[in-house]
PyMOL Python script that loads the backbone (N, CA, C, O; Angstrom):
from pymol import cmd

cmd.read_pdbstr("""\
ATOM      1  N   UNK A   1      80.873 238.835  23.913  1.00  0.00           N
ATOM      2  CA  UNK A   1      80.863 237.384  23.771  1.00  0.00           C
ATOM      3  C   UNK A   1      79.487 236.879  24.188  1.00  0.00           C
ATOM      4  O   UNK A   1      79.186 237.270  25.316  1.00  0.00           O
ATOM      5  N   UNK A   2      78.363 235.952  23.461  1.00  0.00           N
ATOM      6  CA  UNK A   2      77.404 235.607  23.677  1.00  0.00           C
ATOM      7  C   UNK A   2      77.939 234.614  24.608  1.00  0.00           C
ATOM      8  O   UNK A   2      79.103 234.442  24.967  1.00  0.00           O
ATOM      9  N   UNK A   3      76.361 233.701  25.087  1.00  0.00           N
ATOM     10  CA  UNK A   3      76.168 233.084  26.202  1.00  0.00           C
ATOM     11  C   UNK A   3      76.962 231.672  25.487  1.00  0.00           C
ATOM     12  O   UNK A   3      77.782 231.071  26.181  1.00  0.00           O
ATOM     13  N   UNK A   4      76.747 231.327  24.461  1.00  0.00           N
ATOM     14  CA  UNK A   4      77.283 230.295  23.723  1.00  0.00           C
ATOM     15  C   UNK A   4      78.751 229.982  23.874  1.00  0.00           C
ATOM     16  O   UNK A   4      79.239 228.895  24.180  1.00  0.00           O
ATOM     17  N   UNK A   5      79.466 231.282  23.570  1.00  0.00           N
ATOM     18  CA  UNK A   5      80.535 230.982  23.487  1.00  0.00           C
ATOM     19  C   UNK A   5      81.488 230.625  24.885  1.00  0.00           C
ATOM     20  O   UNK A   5      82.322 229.727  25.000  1.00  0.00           O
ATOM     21  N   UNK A   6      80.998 231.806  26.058  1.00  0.00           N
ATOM     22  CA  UNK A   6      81.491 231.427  27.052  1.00  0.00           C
ATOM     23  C   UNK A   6      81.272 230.157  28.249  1.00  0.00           C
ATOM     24  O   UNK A   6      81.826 229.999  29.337  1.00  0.00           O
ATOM     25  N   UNK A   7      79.988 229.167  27.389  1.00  0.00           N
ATOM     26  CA  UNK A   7      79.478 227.877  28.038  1.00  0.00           C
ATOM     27  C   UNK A   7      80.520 227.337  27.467  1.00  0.00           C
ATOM     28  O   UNK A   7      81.280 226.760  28.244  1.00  0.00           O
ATOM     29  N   UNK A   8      80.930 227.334  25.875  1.00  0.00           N
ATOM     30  CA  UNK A   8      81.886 226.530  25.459  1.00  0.00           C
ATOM     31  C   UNK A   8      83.472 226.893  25.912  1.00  0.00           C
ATOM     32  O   UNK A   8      84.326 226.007  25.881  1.00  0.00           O
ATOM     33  N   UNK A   9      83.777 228.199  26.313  1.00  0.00           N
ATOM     34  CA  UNK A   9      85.172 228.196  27.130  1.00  0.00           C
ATOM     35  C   UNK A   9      85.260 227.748  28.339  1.00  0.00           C
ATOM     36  O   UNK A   9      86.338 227.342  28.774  1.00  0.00           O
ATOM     37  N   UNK A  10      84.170 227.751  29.052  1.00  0.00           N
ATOM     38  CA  UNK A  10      83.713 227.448  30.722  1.00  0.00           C
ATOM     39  C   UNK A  10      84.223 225.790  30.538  1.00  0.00           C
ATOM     40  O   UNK A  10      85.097 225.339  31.279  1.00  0.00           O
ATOM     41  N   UNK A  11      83.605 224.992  29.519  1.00  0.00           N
ATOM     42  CA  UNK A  11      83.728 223.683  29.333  1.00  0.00           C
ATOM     43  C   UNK A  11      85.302 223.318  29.449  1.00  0.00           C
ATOM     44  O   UNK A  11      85.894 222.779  30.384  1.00  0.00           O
ATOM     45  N   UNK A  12      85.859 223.845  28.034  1.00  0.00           N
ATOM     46  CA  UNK A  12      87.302 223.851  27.668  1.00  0.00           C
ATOM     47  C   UNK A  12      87.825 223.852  29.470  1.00  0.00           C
ATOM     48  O   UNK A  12      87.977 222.908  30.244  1.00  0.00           O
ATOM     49  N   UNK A  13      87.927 224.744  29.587  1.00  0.00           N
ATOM     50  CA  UNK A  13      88.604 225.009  31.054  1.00  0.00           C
ATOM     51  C   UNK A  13      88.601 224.471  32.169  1.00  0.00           C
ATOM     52  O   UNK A  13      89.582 224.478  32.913  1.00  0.00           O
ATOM     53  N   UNK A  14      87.150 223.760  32.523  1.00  0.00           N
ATOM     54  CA  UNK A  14      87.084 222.962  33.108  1.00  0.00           C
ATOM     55  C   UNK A  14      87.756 221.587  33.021  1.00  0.00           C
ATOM     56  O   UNK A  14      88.424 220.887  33.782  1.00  0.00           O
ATOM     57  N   UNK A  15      87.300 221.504  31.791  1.00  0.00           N
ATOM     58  CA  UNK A  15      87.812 219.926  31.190  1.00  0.00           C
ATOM     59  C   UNK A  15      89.235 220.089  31.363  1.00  0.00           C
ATOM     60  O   UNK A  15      89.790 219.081  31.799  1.00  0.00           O
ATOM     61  N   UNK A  16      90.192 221.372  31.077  1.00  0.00           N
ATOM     62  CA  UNK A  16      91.512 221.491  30.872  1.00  0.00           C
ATOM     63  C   UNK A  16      92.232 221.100  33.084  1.00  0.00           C
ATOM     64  O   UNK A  16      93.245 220.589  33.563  1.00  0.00           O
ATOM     65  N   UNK A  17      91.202 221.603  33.558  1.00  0.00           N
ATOM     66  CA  UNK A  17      91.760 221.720  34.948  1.00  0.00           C
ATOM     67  C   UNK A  17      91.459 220.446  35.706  1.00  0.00           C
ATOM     68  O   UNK A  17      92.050 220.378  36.784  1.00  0.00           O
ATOM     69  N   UNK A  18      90.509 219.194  35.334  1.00  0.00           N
ATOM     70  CA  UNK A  18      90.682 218.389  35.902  1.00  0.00           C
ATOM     71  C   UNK A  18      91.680 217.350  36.353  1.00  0.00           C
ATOM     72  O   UNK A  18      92.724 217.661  35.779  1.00  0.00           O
ATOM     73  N   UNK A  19      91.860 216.440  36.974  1.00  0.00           N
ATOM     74  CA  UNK A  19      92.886 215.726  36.994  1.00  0.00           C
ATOM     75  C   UNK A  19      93.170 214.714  35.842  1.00  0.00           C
ATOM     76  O   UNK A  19      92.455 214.649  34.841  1.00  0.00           O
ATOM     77  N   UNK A  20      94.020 214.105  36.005  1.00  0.00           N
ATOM     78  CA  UNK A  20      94.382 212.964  34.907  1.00  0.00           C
ATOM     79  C   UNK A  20      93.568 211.975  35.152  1.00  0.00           C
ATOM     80  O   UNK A  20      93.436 211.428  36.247  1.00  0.00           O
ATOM     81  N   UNK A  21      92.767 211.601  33.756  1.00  0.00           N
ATOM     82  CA  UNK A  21      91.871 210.351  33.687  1.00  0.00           C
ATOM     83  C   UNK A  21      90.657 210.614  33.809  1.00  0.00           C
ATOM     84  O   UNK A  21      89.785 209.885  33.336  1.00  0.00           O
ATOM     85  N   UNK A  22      90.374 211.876  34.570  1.00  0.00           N
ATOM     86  CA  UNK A  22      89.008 212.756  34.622  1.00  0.00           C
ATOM     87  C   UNK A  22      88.370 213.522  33.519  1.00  0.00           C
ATOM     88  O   UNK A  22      89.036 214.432  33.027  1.00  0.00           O
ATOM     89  N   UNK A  23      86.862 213.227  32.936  1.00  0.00           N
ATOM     90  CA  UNK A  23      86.395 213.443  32.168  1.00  0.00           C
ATOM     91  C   UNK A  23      84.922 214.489  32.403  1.00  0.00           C
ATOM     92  O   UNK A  23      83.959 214.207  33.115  1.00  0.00           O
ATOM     93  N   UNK A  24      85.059 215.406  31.794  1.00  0.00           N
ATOM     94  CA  UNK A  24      83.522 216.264  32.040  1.00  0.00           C
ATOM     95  C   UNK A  24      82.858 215.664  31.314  1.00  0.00           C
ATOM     96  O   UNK A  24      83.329 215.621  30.178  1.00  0.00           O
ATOM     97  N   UNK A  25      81.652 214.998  31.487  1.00  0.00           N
ATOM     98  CA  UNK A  25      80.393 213.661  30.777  1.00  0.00           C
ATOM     99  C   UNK A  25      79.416 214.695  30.836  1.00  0.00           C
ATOM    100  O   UNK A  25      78.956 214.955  29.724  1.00  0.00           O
ATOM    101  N   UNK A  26      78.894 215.450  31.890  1.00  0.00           N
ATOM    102  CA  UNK A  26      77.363 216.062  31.126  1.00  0.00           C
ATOM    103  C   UNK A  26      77.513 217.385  31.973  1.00  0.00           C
ATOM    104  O   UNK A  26      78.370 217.729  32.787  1.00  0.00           O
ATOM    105  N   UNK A  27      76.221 218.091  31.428  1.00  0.00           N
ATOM    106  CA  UNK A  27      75.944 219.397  31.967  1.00  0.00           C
ATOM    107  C   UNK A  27      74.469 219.794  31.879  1.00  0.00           C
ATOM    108  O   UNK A  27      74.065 220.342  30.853  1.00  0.00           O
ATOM    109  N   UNK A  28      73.434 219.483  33.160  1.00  0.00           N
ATOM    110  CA  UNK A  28      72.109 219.223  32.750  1.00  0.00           C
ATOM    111  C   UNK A  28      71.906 220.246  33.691  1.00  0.00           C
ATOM    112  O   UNK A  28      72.598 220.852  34.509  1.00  0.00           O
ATOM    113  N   UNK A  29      70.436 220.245  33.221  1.00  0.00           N
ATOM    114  CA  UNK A  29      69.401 221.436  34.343  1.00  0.00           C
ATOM    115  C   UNK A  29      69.085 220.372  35.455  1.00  0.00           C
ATOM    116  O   UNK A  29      69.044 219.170  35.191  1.00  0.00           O
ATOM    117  N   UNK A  30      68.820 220.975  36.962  1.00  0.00           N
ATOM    118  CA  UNK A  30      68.316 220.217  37.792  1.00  0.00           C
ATOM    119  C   UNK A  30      67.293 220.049  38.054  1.00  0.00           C
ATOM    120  O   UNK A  30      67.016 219.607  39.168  1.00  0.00           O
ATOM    121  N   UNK A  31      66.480 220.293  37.273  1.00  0.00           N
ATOM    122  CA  UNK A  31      64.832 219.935  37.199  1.00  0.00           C
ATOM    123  C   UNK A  31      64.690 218.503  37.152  1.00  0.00           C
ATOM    124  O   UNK A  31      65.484 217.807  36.519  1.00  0.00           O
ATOM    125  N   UNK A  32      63.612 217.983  37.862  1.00  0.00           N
ATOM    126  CA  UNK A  32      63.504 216.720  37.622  1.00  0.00           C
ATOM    127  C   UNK A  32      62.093 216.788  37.368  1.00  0.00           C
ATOM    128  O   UNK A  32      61.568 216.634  38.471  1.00  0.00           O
ATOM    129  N   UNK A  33      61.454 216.894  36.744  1.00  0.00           N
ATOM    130  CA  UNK A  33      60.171 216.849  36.302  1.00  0.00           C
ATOM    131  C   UNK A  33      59.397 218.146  36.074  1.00  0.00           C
ATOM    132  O   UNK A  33      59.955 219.076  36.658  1.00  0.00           O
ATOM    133  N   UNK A  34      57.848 218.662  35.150  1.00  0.00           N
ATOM    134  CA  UNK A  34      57.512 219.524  35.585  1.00  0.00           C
ATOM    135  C   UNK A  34      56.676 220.514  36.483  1.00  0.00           C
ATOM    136  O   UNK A  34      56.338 221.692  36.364  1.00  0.00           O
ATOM    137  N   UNK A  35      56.493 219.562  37.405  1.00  0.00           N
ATOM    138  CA  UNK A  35      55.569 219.995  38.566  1.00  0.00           C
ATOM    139  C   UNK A  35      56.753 221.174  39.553  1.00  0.00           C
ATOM    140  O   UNK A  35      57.983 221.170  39.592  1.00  0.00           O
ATOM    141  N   UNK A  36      55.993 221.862  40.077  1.00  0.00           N
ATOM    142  CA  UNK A  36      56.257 223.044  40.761  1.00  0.00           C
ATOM    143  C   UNK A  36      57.570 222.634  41.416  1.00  0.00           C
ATOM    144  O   UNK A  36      58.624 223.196  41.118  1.00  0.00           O
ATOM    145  N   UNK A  37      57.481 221.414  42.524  1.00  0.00           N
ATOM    146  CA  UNK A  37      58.135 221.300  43.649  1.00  0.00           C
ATOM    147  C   UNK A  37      59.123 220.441  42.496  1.00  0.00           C
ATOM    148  O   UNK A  37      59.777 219.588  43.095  1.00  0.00           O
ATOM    149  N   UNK A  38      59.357 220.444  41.241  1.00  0.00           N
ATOM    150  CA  UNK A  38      60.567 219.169  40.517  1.00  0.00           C
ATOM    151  C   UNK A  38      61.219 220.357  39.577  1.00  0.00           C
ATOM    152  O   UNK A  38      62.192 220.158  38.851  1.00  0.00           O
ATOM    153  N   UNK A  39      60.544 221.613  39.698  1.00  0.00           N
ATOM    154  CA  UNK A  39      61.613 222.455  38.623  1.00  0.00           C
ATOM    155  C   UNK A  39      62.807 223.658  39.211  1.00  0.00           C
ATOM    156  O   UNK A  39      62.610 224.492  40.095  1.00  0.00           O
ATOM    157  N   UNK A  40      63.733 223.497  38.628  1.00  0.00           N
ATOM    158  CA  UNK A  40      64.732 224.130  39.411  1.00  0.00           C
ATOM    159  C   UNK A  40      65.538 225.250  38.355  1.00  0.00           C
ATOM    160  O   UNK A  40      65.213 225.348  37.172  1.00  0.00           O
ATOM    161  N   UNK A  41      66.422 225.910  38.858  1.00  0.00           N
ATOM    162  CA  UNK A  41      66.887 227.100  37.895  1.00  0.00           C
ATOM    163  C   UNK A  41      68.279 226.599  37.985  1.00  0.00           C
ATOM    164  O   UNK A  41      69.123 227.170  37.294  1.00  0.00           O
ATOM    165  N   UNK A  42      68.656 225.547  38.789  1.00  0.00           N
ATOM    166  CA  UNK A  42      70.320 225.058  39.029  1.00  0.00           C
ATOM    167  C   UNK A  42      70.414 224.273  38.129  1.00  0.00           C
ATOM    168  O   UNK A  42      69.567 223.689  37.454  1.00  0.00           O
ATOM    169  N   UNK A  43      72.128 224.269  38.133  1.00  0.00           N
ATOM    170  CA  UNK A  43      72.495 223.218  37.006  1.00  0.00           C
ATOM    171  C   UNK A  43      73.121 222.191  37.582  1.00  0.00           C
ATOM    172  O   UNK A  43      73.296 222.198  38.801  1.00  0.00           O
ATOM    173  N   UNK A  44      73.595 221.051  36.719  1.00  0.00           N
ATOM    174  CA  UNK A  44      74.772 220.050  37.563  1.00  0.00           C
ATOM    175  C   UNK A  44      75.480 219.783  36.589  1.00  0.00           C
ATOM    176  O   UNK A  44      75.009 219.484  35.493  1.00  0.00           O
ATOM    177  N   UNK A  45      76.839 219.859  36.870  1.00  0.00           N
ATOM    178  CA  UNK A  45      77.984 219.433  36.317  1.00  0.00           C
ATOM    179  C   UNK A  45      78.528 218.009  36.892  1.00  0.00           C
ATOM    180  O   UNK A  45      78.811 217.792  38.070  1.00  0.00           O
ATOM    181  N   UNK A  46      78.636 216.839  35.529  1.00  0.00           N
ATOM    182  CA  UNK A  46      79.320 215.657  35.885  1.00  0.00           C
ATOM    183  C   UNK A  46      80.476 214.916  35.184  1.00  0.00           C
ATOM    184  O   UNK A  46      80.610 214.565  34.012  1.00  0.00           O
ATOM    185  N   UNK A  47      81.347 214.775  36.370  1.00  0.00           N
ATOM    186  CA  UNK A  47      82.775 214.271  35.507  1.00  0.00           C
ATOM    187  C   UNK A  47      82.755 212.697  35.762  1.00  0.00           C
ATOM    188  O   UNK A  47      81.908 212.208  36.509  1.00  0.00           O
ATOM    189  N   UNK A  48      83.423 212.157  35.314  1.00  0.00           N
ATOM    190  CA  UNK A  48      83.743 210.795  35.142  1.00  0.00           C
ATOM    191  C   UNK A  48      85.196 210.714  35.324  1.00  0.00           C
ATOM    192  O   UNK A  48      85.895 211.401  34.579  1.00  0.00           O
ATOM    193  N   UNK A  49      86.119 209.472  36.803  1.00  0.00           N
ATOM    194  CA  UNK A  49      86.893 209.647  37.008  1.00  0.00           C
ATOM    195  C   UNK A  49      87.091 208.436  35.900  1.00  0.00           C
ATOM    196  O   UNK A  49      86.322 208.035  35.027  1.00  0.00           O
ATOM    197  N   UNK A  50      88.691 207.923  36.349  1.00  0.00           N
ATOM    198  CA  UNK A  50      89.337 206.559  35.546  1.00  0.00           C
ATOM    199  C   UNK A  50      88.849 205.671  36.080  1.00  0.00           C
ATOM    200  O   UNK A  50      88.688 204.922  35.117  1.00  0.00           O
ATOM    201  N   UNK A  51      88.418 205.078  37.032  1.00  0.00           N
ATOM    202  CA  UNK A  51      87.982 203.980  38.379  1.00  0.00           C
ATOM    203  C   UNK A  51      86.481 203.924  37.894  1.00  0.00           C
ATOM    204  O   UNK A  51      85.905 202.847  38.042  1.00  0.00           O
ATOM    205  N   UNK A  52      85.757 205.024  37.305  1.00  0.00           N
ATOM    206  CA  UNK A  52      84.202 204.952  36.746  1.00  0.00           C
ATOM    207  C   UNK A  52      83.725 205.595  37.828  1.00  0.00           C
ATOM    208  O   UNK A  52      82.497 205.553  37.887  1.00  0.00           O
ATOM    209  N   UNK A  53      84.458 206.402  39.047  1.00  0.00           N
ATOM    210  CA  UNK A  53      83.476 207.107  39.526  1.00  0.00           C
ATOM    211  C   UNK A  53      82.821 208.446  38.935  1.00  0.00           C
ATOM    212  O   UNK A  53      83.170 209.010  37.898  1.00  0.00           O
ATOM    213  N   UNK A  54      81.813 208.831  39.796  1.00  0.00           N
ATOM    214  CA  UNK A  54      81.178 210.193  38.903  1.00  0.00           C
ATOM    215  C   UNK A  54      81.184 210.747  40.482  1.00  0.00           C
ATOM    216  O   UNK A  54      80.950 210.394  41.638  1.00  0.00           O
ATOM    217  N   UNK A  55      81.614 211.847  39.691  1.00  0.00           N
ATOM    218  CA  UNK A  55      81.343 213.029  40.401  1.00  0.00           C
ATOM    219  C   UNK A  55      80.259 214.576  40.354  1.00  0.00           C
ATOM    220  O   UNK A  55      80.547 215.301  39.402  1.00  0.00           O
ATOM    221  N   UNK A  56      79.388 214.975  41.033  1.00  0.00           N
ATOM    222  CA  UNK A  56      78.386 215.445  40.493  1.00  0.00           C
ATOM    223  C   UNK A  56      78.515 217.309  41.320  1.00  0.00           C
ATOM    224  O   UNK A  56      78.416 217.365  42.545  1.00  0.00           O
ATOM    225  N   UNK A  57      78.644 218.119  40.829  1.00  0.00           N
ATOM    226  CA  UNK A  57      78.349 219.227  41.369  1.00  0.00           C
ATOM    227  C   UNK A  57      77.102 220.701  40.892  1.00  0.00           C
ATOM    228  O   UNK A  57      77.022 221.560  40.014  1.00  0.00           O
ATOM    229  N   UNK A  58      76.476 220.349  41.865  1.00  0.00           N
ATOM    230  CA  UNK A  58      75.621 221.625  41.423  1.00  0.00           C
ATOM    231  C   UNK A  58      75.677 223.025  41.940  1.00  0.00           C
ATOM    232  O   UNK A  58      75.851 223.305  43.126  1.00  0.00           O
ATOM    233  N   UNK A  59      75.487 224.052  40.784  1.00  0.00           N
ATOM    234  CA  UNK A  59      75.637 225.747  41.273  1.00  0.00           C
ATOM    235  C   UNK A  59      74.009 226.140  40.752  1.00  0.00           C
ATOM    236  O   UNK A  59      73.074 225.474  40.308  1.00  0.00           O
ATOM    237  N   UNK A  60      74.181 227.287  41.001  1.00  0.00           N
ATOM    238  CA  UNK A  60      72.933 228.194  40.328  1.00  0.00           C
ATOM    239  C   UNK A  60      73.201 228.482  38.469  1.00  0.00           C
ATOM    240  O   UNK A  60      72.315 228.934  37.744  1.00  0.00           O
ATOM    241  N   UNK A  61      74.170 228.218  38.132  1.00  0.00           N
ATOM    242  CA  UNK A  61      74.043 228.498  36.807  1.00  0.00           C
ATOM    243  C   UNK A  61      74.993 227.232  36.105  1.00  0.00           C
ATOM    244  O   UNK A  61      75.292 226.250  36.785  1.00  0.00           O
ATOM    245  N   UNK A  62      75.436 227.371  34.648  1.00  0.00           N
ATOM    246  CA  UNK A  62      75.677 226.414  34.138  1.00  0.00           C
ATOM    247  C   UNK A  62      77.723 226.365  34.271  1.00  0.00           C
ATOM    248  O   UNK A  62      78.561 225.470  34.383  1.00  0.00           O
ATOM    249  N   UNK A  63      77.743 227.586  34.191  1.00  0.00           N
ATOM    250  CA  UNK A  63      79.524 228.109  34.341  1.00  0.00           C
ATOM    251  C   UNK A  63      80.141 228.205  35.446  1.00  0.00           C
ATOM    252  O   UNK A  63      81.369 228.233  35.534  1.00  0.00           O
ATOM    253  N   UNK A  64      79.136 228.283  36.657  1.00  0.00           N
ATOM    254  CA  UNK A  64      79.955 228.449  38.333  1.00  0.00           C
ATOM    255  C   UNK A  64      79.366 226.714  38.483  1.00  0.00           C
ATOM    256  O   UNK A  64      79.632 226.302  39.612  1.00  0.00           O
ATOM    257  N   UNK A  65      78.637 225.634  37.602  1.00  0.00           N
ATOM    258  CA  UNK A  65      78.536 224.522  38.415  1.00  0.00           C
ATOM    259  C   UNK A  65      80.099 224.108  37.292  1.00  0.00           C
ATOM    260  O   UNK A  65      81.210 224.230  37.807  1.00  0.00           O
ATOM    261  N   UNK A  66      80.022 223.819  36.366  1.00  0.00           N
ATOM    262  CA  UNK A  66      81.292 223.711  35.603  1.00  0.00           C
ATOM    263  C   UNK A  66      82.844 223.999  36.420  1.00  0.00           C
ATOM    264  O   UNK A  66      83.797 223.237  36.581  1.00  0.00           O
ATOM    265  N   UNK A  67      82.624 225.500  36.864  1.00  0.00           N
ATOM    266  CA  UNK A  67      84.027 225.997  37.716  1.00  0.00           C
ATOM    267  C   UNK A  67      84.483 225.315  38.969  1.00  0.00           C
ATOM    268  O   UNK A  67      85.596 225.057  39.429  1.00  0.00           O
ATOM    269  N   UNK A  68      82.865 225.043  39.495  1.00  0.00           N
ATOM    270  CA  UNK A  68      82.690 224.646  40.744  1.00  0.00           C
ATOM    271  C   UNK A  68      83.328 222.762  40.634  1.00  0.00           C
ATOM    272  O   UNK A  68      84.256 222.453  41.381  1.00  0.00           O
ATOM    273  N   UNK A  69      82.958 222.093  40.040  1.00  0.00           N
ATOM    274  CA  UNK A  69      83.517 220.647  39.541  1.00  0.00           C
ATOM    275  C   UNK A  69      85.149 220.900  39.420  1.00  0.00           C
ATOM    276  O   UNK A  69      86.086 220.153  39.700  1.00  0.00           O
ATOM    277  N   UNK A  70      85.133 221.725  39.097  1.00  0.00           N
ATOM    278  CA  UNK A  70      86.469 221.755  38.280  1.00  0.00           C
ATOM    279  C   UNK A  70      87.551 221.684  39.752  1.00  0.00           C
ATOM    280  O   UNK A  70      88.472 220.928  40.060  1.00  0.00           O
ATOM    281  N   UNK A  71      86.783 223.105  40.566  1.00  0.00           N
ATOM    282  CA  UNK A  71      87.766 222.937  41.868  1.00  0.00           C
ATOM    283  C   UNK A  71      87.551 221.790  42.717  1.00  0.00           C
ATOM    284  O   UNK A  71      88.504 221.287  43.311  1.00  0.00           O
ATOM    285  N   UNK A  72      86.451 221.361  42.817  1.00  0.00           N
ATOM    286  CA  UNK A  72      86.155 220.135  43.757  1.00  0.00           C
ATOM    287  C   UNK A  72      87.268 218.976  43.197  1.00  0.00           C
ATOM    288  O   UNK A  72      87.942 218.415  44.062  1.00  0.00           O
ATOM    289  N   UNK A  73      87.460 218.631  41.887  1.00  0.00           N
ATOM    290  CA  UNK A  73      88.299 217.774  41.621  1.00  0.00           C
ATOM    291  C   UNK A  73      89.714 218.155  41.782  1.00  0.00           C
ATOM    292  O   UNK A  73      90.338 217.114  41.576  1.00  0.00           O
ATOM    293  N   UNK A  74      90.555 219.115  42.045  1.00  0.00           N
ATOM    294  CA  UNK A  74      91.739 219.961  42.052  1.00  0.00           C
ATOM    295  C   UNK A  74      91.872 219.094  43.019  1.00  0.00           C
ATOM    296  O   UNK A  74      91.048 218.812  43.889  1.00  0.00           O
ATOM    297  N   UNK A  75      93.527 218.432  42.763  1.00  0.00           N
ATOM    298  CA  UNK A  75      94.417 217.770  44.191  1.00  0.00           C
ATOM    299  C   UNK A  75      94.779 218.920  44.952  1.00  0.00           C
ATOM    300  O   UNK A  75      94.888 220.036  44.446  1.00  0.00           O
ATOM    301  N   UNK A  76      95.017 218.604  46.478  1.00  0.00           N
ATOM    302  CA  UNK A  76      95.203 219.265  47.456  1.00  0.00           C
ATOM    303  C   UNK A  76      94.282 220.005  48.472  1.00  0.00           C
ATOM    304  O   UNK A  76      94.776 220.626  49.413  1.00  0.00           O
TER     305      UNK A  76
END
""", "prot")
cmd.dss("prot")
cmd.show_as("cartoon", "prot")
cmd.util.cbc("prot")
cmd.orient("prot")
């Protein structure tokens, strides 16, 4: 399975495990510019609750920040 396909099951799954009303909205690199001290190899995953909050989690890659959102939003 290429890298493609399992960003797009990582998504599915995530999106499938959030709570009700919760939305996965983006999936960006954490670079903020390209100077040395603004480029990064992490990603961030962001959901959108019902209320309009956002929720933001970052990992080292694009599928453990995805997984990682996914549990942070899990009730209990």
């Amino acid at each position: 399975m290429d890298g493609e396909l399992d960003l797009a099951g990582a998504w599915r799954d995530a999106q499938a495990q959030l709570p009700p009303g919760w939305q996965l909205n983006s999936l960006q690199c954490a670079s903020t510019g390209l100077g040395e001290e603004e480029r990064s190899d992490d990603w961030v995953a962001v959901a959108i609750g019902p209320a309009g909050d956002e929720r933001r989690v970052r990992a080292a890659d694009p599928v453990a920040a995805l997984d990682a959102l996914a549990r942070d939003l899990m009730p209990g």
